[in-house]
Kinemage of the C-alpha trace (Angstrom):
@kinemage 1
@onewidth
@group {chain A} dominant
@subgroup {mainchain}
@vectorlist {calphas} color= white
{ca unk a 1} P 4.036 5.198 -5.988
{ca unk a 2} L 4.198 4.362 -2.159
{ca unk a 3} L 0.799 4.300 -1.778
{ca unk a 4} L -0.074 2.232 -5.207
{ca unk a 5} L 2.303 -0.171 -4.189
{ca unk a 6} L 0.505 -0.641 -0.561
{ca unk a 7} L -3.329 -0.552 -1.901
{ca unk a 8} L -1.962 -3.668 -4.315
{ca unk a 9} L 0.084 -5.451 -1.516
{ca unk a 10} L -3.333 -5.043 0.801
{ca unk a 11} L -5.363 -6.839 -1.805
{ca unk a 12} L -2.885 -9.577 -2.741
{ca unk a 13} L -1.588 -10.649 0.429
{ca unk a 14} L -3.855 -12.728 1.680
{ca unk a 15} L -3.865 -14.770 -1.152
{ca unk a 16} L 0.280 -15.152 -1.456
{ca unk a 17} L 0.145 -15.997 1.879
{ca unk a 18} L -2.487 -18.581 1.796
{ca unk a 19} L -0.642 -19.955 -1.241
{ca unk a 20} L 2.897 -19.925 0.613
{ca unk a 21} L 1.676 -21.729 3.686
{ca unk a 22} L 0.078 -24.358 1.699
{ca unk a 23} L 3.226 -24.638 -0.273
{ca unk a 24} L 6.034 -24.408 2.516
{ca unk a 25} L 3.729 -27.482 4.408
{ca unk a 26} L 2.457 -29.551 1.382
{ca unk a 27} L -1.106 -29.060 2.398
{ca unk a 28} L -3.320 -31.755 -0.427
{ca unk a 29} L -6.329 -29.900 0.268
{ca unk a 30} L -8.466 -29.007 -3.006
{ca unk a 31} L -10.751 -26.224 -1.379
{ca unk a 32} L -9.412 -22.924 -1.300
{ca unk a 33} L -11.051 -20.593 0.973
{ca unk a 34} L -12.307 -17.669 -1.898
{ca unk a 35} L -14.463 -16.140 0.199
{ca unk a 36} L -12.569 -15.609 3.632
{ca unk a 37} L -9.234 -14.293 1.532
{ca unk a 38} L -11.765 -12.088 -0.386
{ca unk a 39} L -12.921 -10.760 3.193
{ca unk a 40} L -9.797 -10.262 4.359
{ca unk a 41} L -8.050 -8.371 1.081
{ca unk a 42} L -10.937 -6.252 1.262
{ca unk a 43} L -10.782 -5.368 5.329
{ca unk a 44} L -6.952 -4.734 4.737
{ca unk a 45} L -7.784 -2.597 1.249
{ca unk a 46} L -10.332 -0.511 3.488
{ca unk a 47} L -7.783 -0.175 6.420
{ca unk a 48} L -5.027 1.407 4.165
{ca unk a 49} L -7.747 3.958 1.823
{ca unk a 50} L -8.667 4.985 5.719
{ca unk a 51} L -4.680 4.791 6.781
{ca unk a 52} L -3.731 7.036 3.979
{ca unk a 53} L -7.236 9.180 4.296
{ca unk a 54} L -5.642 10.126 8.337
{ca unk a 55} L -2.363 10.728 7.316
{ca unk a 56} L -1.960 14.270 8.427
{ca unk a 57} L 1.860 14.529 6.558
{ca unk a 58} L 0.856 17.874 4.693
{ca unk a 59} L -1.502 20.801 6.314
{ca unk a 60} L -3.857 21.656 4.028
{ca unk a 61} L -1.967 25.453 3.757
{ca unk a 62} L 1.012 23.893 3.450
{ca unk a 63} L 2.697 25.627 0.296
{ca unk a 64} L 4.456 23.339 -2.017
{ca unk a 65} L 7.692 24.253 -4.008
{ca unk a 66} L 8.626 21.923 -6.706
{ca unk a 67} L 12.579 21.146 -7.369
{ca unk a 68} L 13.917 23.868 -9.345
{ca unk a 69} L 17.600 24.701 -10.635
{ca unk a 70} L 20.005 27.182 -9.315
{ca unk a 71} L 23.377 28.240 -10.494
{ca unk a 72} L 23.315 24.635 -11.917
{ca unk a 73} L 22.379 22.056 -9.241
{ca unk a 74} L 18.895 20.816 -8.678
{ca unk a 75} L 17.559 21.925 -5.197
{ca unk a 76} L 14.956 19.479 -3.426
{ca unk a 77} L 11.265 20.310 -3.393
{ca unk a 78} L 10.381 21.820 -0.189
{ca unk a 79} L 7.137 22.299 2.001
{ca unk a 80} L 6.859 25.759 3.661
């Protein structure tokens, strides 16, 4: 969900924060810069997909046990 939630932030960011700055300073202008926020979501969309491609969290023969329940209490998911 982490990661869904930072792919969508990376390709809407530059646009809220265009629109913020022109809001918090009252800026009149008409043109809005499409294609330099385009560039920009897509630079920081490419930097997290490679971010997330490097993250070495889990070894690939790392052996995943789901949560299970024992003797009636739920016992966290664990990496061996």
């Amino acid at each position: 969900m982490t990661k869904k939630i930072l792919i969508i932030l990376s390709i809407l960011a530059p646009f809220i924060t265009f629109y913020l700055i022109k809001f918090a300073f009252k800026l009149s202008d008409k043109k809005i810069p499409f294609l330099a926020l385009s560039l920009t979501s897509l630079i920081l969309l490419i930097l997290t997909l490679v971010y997330f491609r490097l993250d070495n969290s889990f070894l690939p023969d790392t052996k995943y046990t789901p949560p299970k329940m024992e003797n009636g209490k739920i016992k966290p998911a664990e990496n061996n």
